[in-house]
Backbone as CSV, one residue per row, in Angstrom:
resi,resn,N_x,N_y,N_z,CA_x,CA_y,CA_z,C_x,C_y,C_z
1,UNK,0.831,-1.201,0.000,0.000,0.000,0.000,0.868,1.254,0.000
2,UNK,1.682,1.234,0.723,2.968,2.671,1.144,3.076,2.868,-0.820
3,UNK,4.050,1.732,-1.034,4.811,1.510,-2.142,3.394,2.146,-3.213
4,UNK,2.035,1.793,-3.273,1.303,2.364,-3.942,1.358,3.455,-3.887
5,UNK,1.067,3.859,-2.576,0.549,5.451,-2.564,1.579,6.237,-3.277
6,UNK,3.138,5.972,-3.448,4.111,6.851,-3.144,3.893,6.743,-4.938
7,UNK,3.816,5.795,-5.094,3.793,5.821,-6.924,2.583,6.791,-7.421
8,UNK,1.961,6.598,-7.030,0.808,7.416,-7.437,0.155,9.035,-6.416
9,UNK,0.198,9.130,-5.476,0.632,10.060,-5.023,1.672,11.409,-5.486
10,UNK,2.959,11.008,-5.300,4.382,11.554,-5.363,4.852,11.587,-6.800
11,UNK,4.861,10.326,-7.733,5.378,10.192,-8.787,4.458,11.117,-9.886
12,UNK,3.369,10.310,-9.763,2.101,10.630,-10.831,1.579,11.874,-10.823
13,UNK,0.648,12.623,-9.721,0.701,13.733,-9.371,1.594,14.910,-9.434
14,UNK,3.220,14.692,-8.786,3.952,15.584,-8.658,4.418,16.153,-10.674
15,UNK,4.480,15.137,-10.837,4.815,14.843,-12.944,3.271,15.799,-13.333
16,UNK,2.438,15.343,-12.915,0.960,15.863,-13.678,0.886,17.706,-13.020
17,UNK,1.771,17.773,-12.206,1.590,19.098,-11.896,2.281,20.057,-12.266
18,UNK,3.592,19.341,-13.236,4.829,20.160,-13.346,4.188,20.242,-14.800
19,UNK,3.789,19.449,-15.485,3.234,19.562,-16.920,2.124,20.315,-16.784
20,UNK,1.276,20.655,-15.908,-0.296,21.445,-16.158,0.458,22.958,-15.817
21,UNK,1.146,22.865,-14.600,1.861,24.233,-14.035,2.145,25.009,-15.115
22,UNK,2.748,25.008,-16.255,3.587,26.235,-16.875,2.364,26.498,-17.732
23,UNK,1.794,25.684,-18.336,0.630,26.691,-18.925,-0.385,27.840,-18.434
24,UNK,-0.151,27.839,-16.821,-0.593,28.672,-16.010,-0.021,29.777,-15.770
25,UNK,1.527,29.676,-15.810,2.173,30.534,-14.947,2.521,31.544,-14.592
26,UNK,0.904,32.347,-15.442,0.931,33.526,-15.347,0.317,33.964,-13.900
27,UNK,-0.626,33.088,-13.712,-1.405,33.113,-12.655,-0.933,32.718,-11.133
28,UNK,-1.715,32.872,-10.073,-1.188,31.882,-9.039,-1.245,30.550,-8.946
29,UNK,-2.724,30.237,-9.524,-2.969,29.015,-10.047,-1.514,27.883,-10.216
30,UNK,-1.046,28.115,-11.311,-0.310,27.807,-12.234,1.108,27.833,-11.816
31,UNK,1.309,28.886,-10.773,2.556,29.185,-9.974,2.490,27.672,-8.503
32,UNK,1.410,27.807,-7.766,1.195,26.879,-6.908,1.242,25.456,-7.361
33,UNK,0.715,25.230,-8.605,0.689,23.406,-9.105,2.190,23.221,-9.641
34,UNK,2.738,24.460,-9.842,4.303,23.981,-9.965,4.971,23.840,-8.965
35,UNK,4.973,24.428,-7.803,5.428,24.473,-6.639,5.243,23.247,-6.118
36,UNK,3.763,22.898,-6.079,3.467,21.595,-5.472,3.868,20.468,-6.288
37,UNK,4.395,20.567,-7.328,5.120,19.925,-8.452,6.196,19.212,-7.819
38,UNK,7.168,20.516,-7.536,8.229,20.632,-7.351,8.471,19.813,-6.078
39,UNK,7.605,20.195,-4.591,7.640,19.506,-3.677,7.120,18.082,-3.651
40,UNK,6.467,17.624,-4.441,6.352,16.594,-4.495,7.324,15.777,-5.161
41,UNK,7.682,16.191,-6.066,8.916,15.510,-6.565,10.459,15.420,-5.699
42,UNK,10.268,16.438,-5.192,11.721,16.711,-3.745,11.610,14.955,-3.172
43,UNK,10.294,14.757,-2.854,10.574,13.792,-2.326,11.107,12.292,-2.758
44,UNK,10.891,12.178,-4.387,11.112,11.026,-5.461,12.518,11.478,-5.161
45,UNK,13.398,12.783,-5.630,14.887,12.697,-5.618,14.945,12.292,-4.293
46,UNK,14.765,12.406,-3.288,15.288,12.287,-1.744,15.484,10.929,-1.670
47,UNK,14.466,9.927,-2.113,14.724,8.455,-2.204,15.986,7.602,-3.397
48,UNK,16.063,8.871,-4.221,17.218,8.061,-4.925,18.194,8.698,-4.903
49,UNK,18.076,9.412,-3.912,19.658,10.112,-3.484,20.537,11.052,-4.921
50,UNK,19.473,12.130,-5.475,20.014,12.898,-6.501,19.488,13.947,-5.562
51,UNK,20.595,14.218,-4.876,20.201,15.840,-4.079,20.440,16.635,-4.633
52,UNK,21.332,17.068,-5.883,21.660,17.878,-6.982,20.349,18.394,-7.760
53,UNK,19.146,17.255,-7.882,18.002,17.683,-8.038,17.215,18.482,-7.177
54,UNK,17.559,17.791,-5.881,16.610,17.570,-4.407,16.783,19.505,-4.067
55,UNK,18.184,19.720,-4.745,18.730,21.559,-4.263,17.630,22.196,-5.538
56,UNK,17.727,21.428,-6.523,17.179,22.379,-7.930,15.611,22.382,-7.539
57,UNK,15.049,21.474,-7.305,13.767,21.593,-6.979,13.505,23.027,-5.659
58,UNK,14.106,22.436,-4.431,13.811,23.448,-3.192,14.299,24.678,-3.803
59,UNK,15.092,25.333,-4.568,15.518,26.696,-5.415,14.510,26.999,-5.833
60,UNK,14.093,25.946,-6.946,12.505,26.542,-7.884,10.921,26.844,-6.887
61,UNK,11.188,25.716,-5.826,10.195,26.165,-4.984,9.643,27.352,-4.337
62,UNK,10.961,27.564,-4.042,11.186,28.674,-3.205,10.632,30.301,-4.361
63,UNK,11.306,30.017,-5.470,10.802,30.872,-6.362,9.591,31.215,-6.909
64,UNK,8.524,30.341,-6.832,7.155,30.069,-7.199,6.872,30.855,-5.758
65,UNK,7.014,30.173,-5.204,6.764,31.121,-3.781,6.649,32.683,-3.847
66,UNK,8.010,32.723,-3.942,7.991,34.214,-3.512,7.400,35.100,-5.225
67,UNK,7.392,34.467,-5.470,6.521,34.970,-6.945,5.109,35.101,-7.080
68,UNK,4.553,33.887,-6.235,2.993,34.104,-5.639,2.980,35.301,-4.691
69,UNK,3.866,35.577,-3.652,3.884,36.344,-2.980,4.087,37.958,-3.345
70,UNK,4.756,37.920,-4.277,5.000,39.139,-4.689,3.532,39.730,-5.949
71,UNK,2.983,38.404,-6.564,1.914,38.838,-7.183,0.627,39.471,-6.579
72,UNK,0.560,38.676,-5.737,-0.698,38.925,-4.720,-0.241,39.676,-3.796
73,UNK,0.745,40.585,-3.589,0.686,41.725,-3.050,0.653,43.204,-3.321
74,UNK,0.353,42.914,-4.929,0.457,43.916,-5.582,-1.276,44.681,-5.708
């Protein structure tokens, strides 16, 4: 069941969010499903030990972030 969830959960989802994300990304919308993209996938590199990704992802995260943040405070 774990081994399910994480495939479909983490793998499937985090992939389906990084592909729907940029057609958005004008929006917050579109900024957040990449983010949550991104964090979900942090966790696929964390298990196969590509932290070189695991840094590129938490960078981009962080950027969607403060990019939502800076939109919606305008």
């Amino acid at each position: 069941m774990k081994e399910l969830l994480y495939k479909y959960a983490v793998i499937y989802l985090g992939t389906g969010c990084l592909m729907v994300g940029p057609y958005f990304v004008q929006t917050p919308y579109g900024k957040a499903l990449s983010a949550l993209g991104l964090a979900l996938l942090t966790i696929q590199t964390q298990r196969t030990k590509s932290y070189n990704l695991s840094l590129l992802n938490i960078v981009g995260f962080i950027g969607y972030m403060y990019s939502i943040y800076m939109q919606l405070s305008e």
